[in-house]
N, C-alpha and C positions, 0 to 999 in steps of 0.2 A: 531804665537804662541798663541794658546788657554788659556787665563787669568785667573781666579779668581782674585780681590780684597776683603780681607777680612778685613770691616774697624770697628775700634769700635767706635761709633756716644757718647761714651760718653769722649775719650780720649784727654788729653789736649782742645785745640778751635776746635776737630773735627766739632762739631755743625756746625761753623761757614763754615767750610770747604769744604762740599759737592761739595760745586762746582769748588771746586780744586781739588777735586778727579775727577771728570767727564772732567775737561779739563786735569788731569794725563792721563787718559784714552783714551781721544781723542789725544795726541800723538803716544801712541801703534797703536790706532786704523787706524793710516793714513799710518803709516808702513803694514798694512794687520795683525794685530792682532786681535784675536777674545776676546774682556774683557767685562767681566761681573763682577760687583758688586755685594757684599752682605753682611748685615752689622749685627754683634754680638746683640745676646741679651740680654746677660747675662754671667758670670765663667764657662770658658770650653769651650763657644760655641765656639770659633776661634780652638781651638782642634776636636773637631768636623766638621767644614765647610772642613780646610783645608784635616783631613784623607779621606771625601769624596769627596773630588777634586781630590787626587791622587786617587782613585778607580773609579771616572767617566773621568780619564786622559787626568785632565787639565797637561799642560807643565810646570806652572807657577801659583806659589801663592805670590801675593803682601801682608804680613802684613803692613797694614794702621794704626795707631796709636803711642804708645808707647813701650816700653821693654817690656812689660806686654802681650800686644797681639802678638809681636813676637816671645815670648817664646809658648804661647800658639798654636802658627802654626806651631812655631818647632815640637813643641809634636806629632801635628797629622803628619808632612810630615817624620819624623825619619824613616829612610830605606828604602824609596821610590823613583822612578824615579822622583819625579817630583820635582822642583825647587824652592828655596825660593827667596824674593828679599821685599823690604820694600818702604813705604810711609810714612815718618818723620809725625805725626804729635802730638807724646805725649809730657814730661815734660822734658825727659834729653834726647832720641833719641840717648843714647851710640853706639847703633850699627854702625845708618847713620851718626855720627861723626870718629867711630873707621874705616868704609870704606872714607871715605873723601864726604861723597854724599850733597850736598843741601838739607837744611832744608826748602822748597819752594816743596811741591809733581810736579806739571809741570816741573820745574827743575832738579827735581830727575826724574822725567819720562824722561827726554832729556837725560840726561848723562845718564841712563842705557841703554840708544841704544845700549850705546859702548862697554857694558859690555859682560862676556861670563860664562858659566855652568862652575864651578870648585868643589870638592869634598872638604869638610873639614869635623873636628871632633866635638863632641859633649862633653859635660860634663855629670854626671849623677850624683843626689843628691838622694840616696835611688830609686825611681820608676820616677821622674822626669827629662827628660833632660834641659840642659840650654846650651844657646850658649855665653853668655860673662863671669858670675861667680857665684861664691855662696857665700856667707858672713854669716859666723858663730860671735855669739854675738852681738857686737857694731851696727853695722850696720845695723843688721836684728831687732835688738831691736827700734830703730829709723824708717826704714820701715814698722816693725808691727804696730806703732803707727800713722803713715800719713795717714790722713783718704781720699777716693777718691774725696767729696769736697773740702778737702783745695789743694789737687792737682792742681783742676781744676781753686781754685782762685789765689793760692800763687803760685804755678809752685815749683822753686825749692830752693825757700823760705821757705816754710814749711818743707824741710828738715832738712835747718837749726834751726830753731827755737826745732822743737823737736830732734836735734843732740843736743844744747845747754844743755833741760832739759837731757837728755841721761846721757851727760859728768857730771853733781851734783851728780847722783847718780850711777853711775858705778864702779864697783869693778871687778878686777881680778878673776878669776875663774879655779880652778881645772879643769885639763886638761890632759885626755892619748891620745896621737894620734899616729897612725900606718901609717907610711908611707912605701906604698909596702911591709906593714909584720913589721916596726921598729919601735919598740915604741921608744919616748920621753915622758917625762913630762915636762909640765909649767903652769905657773900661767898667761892666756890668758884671754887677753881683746875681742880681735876678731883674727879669719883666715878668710883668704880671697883665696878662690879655683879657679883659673884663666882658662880659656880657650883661652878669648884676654885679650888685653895690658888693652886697657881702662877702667879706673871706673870712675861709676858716670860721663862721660863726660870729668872732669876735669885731674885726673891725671893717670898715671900708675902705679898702686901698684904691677900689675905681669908684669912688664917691661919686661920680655924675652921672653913670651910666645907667641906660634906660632900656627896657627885654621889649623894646616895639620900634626903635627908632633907624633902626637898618645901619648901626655904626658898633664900632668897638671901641672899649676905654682900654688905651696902653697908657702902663703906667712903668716906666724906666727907672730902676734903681741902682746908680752908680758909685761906684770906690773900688779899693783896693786890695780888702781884707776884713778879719771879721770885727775888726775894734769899730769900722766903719757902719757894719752891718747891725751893731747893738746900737749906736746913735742913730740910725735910719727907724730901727725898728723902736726906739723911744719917742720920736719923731709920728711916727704910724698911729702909735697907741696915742700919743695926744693929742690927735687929729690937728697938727702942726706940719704938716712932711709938705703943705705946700710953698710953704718958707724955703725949704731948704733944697739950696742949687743941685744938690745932688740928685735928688730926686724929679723927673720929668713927663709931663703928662699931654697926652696927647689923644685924638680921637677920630677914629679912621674907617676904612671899609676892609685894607688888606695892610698885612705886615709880615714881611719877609725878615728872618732872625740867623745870620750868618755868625757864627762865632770860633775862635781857636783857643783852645781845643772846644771839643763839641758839648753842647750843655746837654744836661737829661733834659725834658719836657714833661708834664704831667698836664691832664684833663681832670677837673670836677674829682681832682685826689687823687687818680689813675695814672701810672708812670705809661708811656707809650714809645718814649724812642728818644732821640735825641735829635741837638740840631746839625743841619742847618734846617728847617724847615717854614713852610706858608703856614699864615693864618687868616682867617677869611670871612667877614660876617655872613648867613644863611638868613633872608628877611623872612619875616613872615613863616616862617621853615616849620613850624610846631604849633597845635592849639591845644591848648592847656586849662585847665579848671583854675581859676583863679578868684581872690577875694574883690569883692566890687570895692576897698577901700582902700588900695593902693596908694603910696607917697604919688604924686605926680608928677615926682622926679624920676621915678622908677618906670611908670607906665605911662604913655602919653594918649590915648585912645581910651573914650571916656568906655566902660561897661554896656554892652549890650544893651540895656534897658533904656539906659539913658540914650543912646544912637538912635531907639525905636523912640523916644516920646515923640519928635516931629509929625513923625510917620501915623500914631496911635492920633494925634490931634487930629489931623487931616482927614483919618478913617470918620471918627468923630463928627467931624462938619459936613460931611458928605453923607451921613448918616441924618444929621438934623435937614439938611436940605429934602432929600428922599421926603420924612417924614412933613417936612413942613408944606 
């Protein structure tokens, strides 16, 4: 299988790391892979490496980093033959925790031996796609503010710290949102536009959602302030929030986010703009290396192999007929 590695040498201990990418690679490599390395220089450039790897028809693009550079390889590989697949080495690694992969690149190089080409969906936030979520308000407010060194020294510490200042000064915010065409009003602290289960690593805010099924998990969190926003988020953590009226979940194909004043937005961790803006499921949009052992809440489309057994009997009986 012809490689790309696209890592970014500034992401989480990448530094440190080079040489767990090169011993990532010398596993492919022993399989008869063809990998090549190539490392970002700067925003965008993992969108750009990766669109020309699918137009010089690599098979396979590894994002090497964080959420950050994964989204960015999304971008370039969206509609393309050629295949995504990941090398943990940023601050939260939602993806490689949402697939079950080793946060160890060798490791994660071993286990996706096993893995195989499957088709899933993409999110779209206005002209950007994202493969886990988008976070309107709260959240995107707090990622706008993380700066890339405290990343690198605090990891996912400095999350918290600026969620802390976030929650002093946060207030509810006027809000119209169209879901497939239906308005609601509320007074929203953040939505959270799901593709998968996992956020931030830690919990499931769009617990139903599935990366094959052509819809989005909105999940709507309303109040007034931040005394509001610590019982939601208590709420969250004990996988309780769907008790509580404040909290509203919903699952769509497009959703339209009007608010005053205007919220930040963030993709897969990425601040991008603000609203008012679309978002939009992308079906089928991305094929991806994936683990054949999926929740089935996650994936609905059984693994290749298993799509072929029919297929493999049939060869089989048409084979004993011939013979017999």
């Amino acid at each position: 299988m012809r490689t790309l590695i696209v890592f970014n040498p500034t992401a989480g201990h990448a530094g440190q790391l080079e040489a767990e990418l090169e011993a990532a690679a010398q596993v492919w490599r022993e399989q008869g892979w063809v990998v090549d390395l190539q490392p970002t220089n700067g925003p965008g450039d993992g969108r750009c490496l990766a669109r020309q790897a699918a137009a010089n028809g690599y098979e396979l693009v590894v994002a090497a980093g964080g959420d950050g550079t994964i989204n960015e390889v999304v971008n370039g590989l969206v509609g393309s033959q050629t295949m995504l697949a990941t090398l943990p080495l940023g601050t939260m690694n939602v993806w490689a925790r949402e697939l079950g992969l080793p946060l160890q690149p060798r490791a994660a190089a071993q286990t996706m031996l096993a893995w195989s080409p499957r088709t899933i969906d993409l999110g779209r936030a206005g002209d950007r796609y994202f493969l886990l979520m988008a976070g309107i308000g709260f959240d995107a407010a707090i990622t706008a503010n993380v700066r890339p060194d405290e990343k690198r020294r605090f990891g996912a510490l400095a999350y918290v710290v600026h969620g802390i200042k976030e929650v002093m000064r946060i207030r509810g915010t006027r809000a119209r949102i169209l879901l497939d065409g239906r308005p609601i009003k509320a007074r929203v602290l953040m939505i959270v536009v799901g593709n998968s289960q996992l956020y931030g690593g830690l919990v499931k805010i769009t617990h139903r959602a599935s990366i094959d099924d052509g819809l989005l998990d909105v999940c709507v969190i309303k109040g007034d302030n931040g005394i509001n926003a610590i019982g939601h988020l208590i709420a969250i953590l004990r996988r309780r929030f769907s008790l509580n009226p404040d909290i509203s979940y919903y699952r769509v194909h497009t959703i339209e986010v009007i608010t005053r004043p205007p919220l930040p937005v963030q993709v897969d961790g990425d601040p991008i703009g603000t609203t008012p803006m679309r978002f939009s499921v992308a079906p089928a949009a991305l094929r991806a290396l994936l683990p054949p052992d999926l929740p089935d809440d996650l994936i609905q489309q059984p693994p290749p192999s298993a799509r072929r057994w029919p297929q493999r009997l049939l060869a089989w009986l048409r084979r004993r007929r011939v013979e017999e």
